[in-house]
C-alpha positions in Angstrom: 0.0 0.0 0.0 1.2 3.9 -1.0 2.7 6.1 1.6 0.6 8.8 0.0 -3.3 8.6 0.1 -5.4 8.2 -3.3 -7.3 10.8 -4.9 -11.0 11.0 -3.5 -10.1 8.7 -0.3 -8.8 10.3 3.2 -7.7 7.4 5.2 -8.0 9.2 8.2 -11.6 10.2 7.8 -12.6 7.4 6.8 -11.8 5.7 9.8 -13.2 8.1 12.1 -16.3 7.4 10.3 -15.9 3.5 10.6 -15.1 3.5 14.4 -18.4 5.5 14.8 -20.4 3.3 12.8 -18.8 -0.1 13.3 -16.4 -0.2 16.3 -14.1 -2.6 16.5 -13.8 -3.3 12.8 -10.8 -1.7 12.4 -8.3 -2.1 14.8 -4.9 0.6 13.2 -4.5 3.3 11.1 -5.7 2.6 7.6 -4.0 3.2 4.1 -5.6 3.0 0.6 -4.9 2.0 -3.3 -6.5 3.1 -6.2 -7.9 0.1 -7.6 -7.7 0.6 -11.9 -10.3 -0.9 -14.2 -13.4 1.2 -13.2 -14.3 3.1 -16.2 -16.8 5.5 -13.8 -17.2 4.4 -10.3 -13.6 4.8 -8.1 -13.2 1.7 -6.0 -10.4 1.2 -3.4 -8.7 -0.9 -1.5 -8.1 -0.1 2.0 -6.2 -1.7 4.8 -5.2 -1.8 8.4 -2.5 -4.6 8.2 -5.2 -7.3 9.1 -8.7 -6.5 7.8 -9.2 -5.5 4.0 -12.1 -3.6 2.5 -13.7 -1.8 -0.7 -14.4 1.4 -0.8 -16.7 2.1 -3.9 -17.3 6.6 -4.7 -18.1 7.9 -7.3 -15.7 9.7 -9.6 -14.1 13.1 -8.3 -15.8 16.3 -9.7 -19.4 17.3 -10.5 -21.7 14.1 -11.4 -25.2 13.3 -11.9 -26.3 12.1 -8.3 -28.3 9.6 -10.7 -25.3 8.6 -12.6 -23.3 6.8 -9.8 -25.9 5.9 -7.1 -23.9 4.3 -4.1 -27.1 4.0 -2.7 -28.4 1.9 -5.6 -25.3 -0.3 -5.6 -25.1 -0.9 -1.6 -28.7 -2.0 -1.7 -28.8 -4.8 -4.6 -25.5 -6.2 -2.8 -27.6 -5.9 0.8 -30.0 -7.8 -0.8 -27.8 -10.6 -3.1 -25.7 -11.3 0.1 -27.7 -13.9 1.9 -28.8 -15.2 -1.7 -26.7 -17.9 -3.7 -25.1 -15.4 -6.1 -22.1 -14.6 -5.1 -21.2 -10.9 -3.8 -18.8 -8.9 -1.2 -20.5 -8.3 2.0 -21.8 -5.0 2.4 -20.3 -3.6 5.4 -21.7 0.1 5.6 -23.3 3.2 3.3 -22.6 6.8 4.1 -24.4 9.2 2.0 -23.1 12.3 4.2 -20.9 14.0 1.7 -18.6 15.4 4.6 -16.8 12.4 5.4 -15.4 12.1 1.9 -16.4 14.3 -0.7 -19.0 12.0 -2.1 -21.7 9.3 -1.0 -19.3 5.9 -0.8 -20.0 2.5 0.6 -17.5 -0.3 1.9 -17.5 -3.7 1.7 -15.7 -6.9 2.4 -12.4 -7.3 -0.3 -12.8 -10.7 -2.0 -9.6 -12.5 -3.2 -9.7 -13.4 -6.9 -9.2 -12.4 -10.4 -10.7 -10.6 -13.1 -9.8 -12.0 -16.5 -10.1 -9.4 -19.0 -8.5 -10.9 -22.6 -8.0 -14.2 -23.6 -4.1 -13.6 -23.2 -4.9 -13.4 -19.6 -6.6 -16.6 -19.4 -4.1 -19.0 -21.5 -2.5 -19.7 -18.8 -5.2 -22.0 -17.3 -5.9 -23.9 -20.1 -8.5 -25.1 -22.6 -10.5 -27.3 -19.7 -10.5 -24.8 -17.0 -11.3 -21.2 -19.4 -14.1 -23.6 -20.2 -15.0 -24.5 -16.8 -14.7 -20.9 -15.7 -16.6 -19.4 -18.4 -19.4 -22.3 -17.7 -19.7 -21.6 -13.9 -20.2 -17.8 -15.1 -23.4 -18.5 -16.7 -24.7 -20.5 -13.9 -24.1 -17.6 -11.5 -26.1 -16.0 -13.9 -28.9 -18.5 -13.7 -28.4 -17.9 -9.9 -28.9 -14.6 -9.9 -32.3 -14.7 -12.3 -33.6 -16.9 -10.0 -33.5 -14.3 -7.1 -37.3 -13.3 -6.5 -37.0 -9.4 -6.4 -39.7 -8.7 -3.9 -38.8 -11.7 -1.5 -35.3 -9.7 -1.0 -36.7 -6.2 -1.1 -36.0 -5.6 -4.5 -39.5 -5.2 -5.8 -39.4 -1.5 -6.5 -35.7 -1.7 -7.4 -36.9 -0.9 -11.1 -39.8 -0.4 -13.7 -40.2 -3.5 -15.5 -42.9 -2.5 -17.6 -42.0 -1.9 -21.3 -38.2 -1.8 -20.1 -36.8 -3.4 -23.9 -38.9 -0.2 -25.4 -37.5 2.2 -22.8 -33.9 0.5 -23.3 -34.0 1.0 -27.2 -35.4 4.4 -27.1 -32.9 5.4 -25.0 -30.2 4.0 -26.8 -31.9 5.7 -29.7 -31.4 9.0 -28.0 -27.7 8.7 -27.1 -26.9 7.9 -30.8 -28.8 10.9 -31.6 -26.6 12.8 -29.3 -23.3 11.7 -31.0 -24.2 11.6 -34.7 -21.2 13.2 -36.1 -20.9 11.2 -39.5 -22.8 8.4 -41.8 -23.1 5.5 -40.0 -24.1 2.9 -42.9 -27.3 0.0 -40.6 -27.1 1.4 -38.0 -30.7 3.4 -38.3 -32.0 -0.3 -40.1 -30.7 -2.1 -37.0 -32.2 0.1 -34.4 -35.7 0.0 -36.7 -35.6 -3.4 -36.9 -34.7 -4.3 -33.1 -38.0 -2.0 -33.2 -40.4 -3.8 -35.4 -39.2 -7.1 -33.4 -39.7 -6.6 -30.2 -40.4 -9.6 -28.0 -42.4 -10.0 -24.9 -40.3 -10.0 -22.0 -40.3 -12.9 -19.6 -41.1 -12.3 -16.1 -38.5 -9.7 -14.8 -35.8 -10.3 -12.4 -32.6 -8.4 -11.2 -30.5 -7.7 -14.3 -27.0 -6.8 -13.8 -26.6 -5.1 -16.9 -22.8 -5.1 -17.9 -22.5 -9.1 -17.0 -19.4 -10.4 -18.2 -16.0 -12.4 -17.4 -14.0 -9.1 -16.3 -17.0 -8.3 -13.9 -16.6 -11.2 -12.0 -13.9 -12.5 -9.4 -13.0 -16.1 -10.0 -11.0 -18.1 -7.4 -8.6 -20.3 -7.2 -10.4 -22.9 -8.1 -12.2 -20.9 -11.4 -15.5 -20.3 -9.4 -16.8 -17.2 -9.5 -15.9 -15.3 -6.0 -18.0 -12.5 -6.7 -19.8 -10.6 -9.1 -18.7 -6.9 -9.0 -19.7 -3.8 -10.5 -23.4 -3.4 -10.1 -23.8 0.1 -11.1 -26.3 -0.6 -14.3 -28.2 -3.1 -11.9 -32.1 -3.0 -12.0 -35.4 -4.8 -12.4 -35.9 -6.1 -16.3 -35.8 -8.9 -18.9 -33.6 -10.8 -17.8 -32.5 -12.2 -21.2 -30.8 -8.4 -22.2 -27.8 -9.9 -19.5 -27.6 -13.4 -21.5 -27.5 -11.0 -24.9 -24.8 -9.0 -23.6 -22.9 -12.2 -22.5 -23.6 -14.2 -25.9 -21.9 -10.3 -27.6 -19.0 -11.0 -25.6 -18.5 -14.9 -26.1 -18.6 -13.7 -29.9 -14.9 -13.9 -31.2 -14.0 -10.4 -32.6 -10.4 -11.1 -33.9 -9.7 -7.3 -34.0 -6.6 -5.8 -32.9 -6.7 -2.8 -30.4 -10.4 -3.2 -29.9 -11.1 -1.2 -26.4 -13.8 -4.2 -25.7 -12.7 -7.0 -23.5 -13.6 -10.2 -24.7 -12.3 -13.5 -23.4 -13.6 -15.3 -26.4 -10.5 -16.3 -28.6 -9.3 -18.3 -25.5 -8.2 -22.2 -25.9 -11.2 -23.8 -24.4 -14.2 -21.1 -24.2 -17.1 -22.4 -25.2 -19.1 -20.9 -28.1 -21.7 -18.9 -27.7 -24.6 -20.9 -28.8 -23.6 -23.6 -25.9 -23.7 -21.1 -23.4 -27.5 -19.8 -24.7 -28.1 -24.0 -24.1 -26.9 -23.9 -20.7 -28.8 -20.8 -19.6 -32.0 -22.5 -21.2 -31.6 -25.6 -19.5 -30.8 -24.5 -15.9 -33.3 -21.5 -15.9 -36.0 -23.4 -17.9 -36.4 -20.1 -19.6 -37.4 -19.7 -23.3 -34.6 -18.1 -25.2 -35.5 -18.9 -29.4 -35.7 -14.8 -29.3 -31.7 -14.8 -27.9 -30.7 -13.4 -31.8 -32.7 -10.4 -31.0 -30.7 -9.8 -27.1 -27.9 -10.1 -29.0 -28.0 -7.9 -32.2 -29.3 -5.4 -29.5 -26.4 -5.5 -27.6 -24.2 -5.0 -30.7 -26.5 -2.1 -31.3 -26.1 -0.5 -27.5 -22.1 -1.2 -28.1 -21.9 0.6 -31.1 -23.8 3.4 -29.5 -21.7 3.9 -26.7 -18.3 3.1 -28.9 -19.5 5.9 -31.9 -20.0 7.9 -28.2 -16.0 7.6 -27.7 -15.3 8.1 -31.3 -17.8 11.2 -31.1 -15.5 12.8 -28.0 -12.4 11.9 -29.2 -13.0 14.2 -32.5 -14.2 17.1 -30.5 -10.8 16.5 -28.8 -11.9 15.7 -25.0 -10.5 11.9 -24.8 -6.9 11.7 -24.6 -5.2 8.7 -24.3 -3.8 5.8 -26.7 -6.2 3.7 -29.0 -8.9 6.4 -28.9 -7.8 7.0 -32.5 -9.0 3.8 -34.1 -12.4 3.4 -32.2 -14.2 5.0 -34.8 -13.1 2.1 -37.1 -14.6 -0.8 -34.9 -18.7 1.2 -34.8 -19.4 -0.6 -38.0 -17.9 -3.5 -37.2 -20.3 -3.7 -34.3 -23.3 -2.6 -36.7 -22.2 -5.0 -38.9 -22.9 -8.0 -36.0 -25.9 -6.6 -35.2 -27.6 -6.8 -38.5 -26.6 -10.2 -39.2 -27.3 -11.5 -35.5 -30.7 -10.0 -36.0 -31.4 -12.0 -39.6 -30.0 -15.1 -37.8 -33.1 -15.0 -35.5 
């Protein structure tokens, strides 16, 4: 741990707060890391030689008090904990900005690793990336399974015509960074339109499910799901979409989204639709529509980057060939969505 105390996190302060809320949990002085990898939320790890903890805030400067609800995030873990899916255990919320800049909660720290690339996971080998990546759609099941109101999570969203509210929105942010001709991309978004389906019975969606979200152990079970921040109430099937997207080899060099896929031993995507089906015993012959939709809401949010990055306000290396990879996405989508 750093001599020198992160950005956003006042060691000192925050233990003042935690022997006032939870005596006796920490028992020296504590000091804190930045952990990297959150693209908005800041989380931290925070020590006092014995016990280790989260800290999750959001980032430093003005923000949307809807945009990074600790509030929202602290609650669905509350809830999740004493459930089979896997979480850290929440440990306390402060929403009184005085203690450190920002509303922030802390939780347990959970041993284990997020695998990001399929470089990263090469080194276990073609039976356990397929074991791993297996157990991570059973979590999934795990987690649909959850009944939202028996854990206090029946008004944790508005279910009701949430795939219409999801693909106007989407709709709306692609208005907001049309800087050039994007050739499908206004056919795709009509035609996820036109072919809506009815929405199974809704249940707590995690909404950015994936390998790198999760913690796996050492013995390639996942540890913990993390990063709850897009969690609601929903269709259930827009988190197996997004993980079929991902399990979708890309093959293209410098491409900002992680994707394990290309690994020795992950299994394809069409098994993993299998797996879900079988262990939730919920229908999913409308999966090709999840799916192009999530190469839809991708493309969105990577023509986004591209959209900044010309007006000059993303710095940083590989911003420059973003723009390249929107079609691409497009490109998946229309074809997932004639598939179906």
């Amino acid at each position: 741990m750093s001599s020198a105390p992160p950005p956003g996190l006042d060691p000192e302060r925050l233990r003042a707060f935690l022997d006032r809320e939870r005596p006796g949990l920490v028992s020296g002085p504590l000091s804190a890391r930045l952990i990297e990898g959150g693209r908005s939320n800041l989380t931290y790890a925070v020590t006092d030689g014995t016990g280790r903890w989260v800290v999750r805030r959001p980032p430093l400067g003005h923000v949307l008090a809807t945009a990074h609800d600790m509030r929202r995030e602290h609650r669905v873990i509350s809830a999740l904990h004493p459930t089979a899916v896997p979480v850290p255990e929440p440990v306390v919320l402060c929403e009184d900005e005085e203690v450190l800049g920002a509303p922030f909660y802390v939780m347990r720290f959970v041993t284990g690793t997020p695998y990001r690339t399929a470089g990263q996971l090469a080194p276990l080998g073609p039976d356990r990336t397929r074991a791993a990546v297996l157990g991570l759609v059973d979590t999934l099941v795990d987690l649909h399974a959850v009944d939202p109101a028996a854990v206090g999570l029946g008004d944790f969203g508005r279910p009701e015509g949430f795939l219409d509210r999801q693909l106007r929105r989407w709709g709306k942010q692609l208005d907001a960074s049309r800087s050039r001709e994007l050739a499908g991309i206004d056919e795709l978004h009509a035609a996820l339109g036109r072919e809506l389906p009815a929405s199974p019975a809704p249940a707590v969606v995690h909404g950015d499910f994936r390998l790198d979200n999760v913690l796996l152990g050492e013995d390639d079970r996942v540890n913990a799901v993390l990063d709850w921040e897009m969690s609601t109430l929903g269709d259930p099937l827009t988190d197996l979409g997004l993980l079929t997207m991902y399990s979708t080899p890309l093959d293209l060099p410098g491409s900002p989204i992680s994707t394990t896929a290309g690994a020795a031993g992950h299994p394809p995507a069409a098994e993993l639709v299998e797996r879900y089906a079988t262990r939730s015993g919920r229908d999913t012959s409308a999966i090709s529509w999840y799916t192009a939709f999530a190469w839809f809401k991708l493309a969105v949010i990577l023509e986004g980057i591209h959209y900044r990055y010309t007006l000059g306000q993303t710095v940083g290396a590989g911003f420059d060939r973003i723009g390249d990879l929107v079609p691409v996405f497009i490109e998946h989508g229309l074809a997932t969505l004639q598939e179906g």
